[in-house]
N, C-alpha and C positions, 0 to 999 in steps of 0.2 A: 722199469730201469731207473736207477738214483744214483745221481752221482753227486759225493762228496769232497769239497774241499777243504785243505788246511793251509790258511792262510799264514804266514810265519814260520813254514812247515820246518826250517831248518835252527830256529833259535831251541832252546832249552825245551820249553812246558812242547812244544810243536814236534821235538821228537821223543818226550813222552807219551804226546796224543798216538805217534805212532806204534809204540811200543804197544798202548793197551790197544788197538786195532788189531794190531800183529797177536797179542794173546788170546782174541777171542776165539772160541768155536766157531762161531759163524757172523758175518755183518751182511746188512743189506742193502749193500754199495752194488752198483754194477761195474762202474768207474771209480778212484780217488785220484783228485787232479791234486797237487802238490803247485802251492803258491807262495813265490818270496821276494825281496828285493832284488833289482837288477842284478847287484854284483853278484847273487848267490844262484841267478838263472843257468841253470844246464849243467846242474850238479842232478847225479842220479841219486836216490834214495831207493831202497829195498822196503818193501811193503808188502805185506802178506807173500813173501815169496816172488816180487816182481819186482821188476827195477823202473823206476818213473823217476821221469826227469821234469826237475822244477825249472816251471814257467817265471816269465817275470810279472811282479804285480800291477795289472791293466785292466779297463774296463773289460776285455775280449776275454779275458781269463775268466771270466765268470759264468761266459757264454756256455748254455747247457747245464748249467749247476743246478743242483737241486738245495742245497744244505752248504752254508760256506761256513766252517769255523773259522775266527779270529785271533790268533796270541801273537798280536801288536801294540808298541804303544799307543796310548789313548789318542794322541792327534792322529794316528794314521788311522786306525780304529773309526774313528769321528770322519774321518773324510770317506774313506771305501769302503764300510758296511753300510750306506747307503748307494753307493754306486753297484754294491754286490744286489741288493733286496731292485736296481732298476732294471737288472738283467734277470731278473726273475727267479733269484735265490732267496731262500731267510738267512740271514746270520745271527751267527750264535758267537755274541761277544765277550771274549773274555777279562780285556780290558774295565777300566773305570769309566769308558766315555759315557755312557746311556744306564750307569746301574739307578741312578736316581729319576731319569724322566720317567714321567707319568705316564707319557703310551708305548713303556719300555718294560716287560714284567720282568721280574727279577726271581731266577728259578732254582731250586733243589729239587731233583725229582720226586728226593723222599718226601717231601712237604708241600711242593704247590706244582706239581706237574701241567695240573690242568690250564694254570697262567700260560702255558709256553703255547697255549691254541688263542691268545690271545692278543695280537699282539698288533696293532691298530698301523704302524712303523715298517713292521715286517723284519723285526730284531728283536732277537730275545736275548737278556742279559745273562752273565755268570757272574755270582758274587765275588768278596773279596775271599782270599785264600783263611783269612784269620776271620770271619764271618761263617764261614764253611765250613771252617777244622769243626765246631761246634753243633753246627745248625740239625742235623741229622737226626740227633739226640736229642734237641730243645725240641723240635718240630713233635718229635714221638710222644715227651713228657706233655706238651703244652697239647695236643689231641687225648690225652690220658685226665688232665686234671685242671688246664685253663692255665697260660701264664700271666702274670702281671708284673712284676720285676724282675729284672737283672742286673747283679754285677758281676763285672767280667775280670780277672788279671791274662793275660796273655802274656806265653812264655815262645819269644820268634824267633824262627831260624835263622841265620845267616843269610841264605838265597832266597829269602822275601825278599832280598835288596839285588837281587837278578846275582847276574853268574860273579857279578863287580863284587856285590857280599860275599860270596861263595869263595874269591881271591883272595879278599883282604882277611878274613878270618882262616885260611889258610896259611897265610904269610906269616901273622901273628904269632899262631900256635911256633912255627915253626923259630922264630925269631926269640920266644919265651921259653921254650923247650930245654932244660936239662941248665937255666940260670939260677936255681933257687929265690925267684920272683914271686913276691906276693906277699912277704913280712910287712913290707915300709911302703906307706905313700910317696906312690908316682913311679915305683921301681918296677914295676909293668910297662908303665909309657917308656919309661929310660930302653928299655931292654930292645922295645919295638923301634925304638929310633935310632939306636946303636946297629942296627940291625942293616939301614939304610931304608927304612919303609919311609913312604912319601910323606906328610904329614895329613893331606888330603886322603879322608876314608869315607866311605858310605856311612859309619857309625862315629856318632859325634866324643864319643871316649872308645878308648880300646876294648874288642871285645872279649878275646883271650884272657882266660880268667878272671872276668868281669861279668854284670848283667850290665844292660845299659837301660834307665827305666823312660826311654823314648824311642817309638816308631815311626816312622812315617814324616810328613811335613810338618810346620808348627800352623796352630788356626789359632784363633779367635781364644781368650780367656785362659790361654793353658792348655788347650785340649790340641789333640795330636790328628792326621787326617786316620790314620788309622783308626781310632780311639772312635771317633764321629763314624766313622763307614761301620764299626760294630755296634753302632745305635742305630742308625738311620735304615742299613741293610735289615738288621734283624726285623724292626719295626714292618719295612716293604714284606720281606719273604714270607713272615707267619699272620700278617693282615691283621697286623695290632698296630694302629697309628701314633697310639698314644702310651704304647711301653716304657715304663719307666726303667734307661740304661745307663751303665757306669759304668766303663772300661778305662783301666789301666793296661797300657801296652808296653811289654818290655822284650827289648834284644836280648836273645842269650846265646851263647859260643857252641851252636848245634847247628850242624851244614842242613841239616833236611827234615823236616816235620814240628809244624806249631802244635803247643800243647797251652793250656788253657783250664785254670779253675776256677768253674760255675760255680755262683750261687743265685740260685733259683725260686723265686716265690711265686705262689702258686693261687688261685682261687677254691681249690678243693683239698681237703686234707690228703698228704702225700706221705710215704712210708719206703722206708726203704727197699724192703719186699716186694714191693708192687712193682715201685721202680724199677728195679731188678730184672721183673718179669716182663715191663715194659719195651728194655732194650733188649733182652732177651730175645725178642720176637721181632724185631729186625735185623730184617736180611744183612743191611747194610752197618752194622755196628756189631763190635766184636768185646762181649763184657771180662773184663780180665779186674775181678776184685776179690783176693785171697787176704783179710788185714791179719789172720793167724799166719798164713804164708810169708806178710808184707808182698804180697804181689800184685804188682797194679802195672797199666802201661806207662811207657816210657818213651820216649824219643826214639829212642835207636834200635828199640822191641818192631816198630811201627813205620819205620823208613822202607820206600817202598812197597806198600800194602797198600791196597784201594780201602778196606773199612776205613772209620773213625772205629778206636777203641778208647773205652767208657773203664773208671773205676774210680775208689777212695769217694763211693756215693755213702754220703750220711746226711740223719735227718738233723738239722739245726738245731742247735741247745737252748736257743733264746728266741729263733724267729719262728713262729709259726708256718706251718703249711712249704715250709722251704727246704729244699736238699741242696745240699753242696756237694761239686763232684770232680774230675779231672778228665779231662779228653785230651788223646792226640790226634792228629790226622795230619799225613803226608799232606806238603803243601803244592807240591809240583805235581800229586795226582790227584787225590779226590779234591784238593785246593784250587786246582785251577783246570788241568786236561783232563780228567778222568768226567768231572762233572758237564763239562762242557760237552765232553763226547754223548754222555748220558743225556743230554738235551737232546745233540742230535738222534738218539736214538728214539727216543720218545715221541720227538715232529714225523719219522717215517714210519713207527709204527701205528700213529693212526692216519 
C-alpha cells in the first residue's frame, strides 16, 4: 500500500501532475492525498475518477505518506519538504530550494535515476524546466560519445514566469492585435500602454512581438539566475563538475513550451547519423528532422506532449567533434510535473 502526495495540488504544474496521473494505464498509488494552502482546503478535485477533497498544508497531512510531491514556492518548499521526509515521506522537489545541496541529487530519470536511491536528506530534487527541456537528449549524446562543452541559447515561454506571465503576454497580444505595430520604435510599448496595461510586467520590455534577451533574476557579472541554473544543473545531473557552459536565456511571446538550440562538444568524434540513431532509440524523445521537408519541431508542434522533441541536428563546420541541434520540451510537463511524477515513480518501483 503507497500513498501519494501532491503538495500545491491545486496551482498550475499540480493540476498537470494530475492530469498525467489521470492518463496513465495504471499507478501504484493505493491512496493520493491532495495537499494545499488553507484557503484552498475542501475544495474537491477529480482524480483517476474519484473526487478527493484537499487537506490544508500541516505536519498531520503527511501522516501515512509514502511519496509527497512538491510544486511550491522555494521558501514553502524549503520549510515543509523537511517536515514531509520527518513524518516518514521522501519528497520529490520541484522547487529551486535543494536543486544545488550536495545531499540533495538532482534527477532526470533518463539520465541519473539511480541518484534518486540516494539521497542522504530524504529529498530528491527536479530540475529547472529550461535545464530539462534539454537534458534528455544531452544525457543520451554525452552516454554515446562523452561531453565537454556547451553552449546553450534558450528560447522561454511566457509561463516560466507562472500563470502572472501567462496574463501579461495575453493581455499584450490582445492590446497589439489588428494596430499595425511594429514599423517604429517603441510603437509596441505605446499600443501596450494605450491599452491601459499596468506598467509593471513580469518581463522587463514588452513581450508581444518582441524577444526579450533576459530571464530570470539579475546575478553577478551579467549573468541571469536562469542562465547560471543551466550551468550549474547540467553540471549536477550528467556528473561533469567541471563542464564547460554558456547560456544565453531569452523570453519569447509563446504561452507553453521552451525550445532551445544546442551546441554541443564532444570527446569522441560525433556524426550526424549516429546521432540520429542515438535519439532514435529513446523512448522519451521524439526526432522530428526532415531539412528537404524544412521539418523540425516547434513550440506549438510540442505543447502538451510529455517527449522532448529533437531536430535541425548538424555536425559543426568549424568545431570539431560538435553537433548543433534544436529541442523543444513542454514546460509545465516534462519541465516540471511530468518529471517530478517520473521520480515518484521510479522511488516505488524499486
Amino acid at each position: 500500500m503507497t500513498t501519494l502526495a501532491i503538495v500545491g495540488a491545486t496551482g498550475a504544474v499540480g493540476s498537470v501532475m494530475i492530469d498525467i496521473i489521470d492518463a496513465r494505464e495504471s499507478v501504484p498509488w493505493s491512496e493520493i492525498r491532495l495537499i494545499a494552502s488553507p484557503r484552498s482546503a475542501g475544495k474537491r478535485l477529480r482524480v483517476r475518477g474519484e473526487e478527493i477533497e484537499v487537506v490544508a498544508l500541516s505536519p498531520e497531512a503527511f501522516d501515512g505518506v509514502d511519496i509527497a510531491m512538491f510544486d511550491v514556492p522555494d521558501a514553502v518548499s524549503a520549510e515543509w519538504a523537511p517536515v514531509a521526509v520527518s513524518r516518514g515521506a521522501v519528497a520529490v522537489d520541484n522547487s529551486g530550494a535543494f536543486r544545488m545541496d550536495p545531499d540533495v541529487p538532482l534527477v532526470v530519470p533518463e539520465v541519473n535515476a539511480d541518484q534518486a536511491h540516494e539521497r542522504p536528506k530524504g529529498i530528491v530534487s527536479n530540475p529547472n524546466c529550461t535545464t530539462l527541456s534539454m537534458m534528455a537528449a544531452l544525457g543520451a549524446l554525452h552516454r554515446a560519445f562523452g561531453l565537454r562543452e556547451l553552449v546553450v541559447a534558450s528560447y522561454q515561454a511566457a509561463s516560466g514566469a507562472g500563470q502572472e506571465g501567462i496574463d501579461r503576454l495575453q493581455a499584450e497580444l490582445a492590446a497589439v492585435a489588428g494596430k499595425g505595430v511594429g514599423y517604429r520604435r517603441g510603437d509596441v510599448a505605446e499600443a501596450i500602454a494605450s491599452a491601459g496595461l499596468p506598467p509593471e510586467s513580469p518581463f522587463n520590455a514588452p513581450l508581444a512581438l518582441n524577444v526579450v534577451p533576459f530571464a530570470g533574476s539579475p546575478k553577478e557579472a551579467g549573468w541571469t539566475s536562469e542562465e547560471l541554473k543551466v550551468r550549474n544543473e547540467s553540471r549536477k545531473i550528467l556528473g561533469l563538475p567541471e563542464l564547460k557552459v554558456s547560456a544565453t536565456c531569452v523570453r519569447v511571446p509563446v504561452v507553453t513550451t521552451h525550445s532551445l538550440s544546442v551546441h554541443a562538444t564532444f570527446e569522441n568524434e560525433v556524426d550526424v547519423a549516429t546521432a540520429h540513431q542515438v535519439f532514435a532509440a529513446q523512448p522519451s524523445i521524439v526526432l522530428v528532422d526532415e531539412p528537404e521537408a524544412k521539418r523540425f519541431p516547434t513550440p506549438a508542434d510540442v505543447v502538451g506532449e510529455d517527449p522532448t522533441y529533437v531536430g535541425r541536428v548538424r555536425q559543426a563546420l568549424d568545431f570539431p567533434n560538435t553537433l548543433d541541434f534544436f529541442v523543444c520540451g513542454d514546460n509545465l510537463r516534462k519541465g516540471a510535473a511530468l518529471n517530478t511524477y517520473e521520480i515518484a515513480e521510479e522511488l516505488v518501483r524499486r
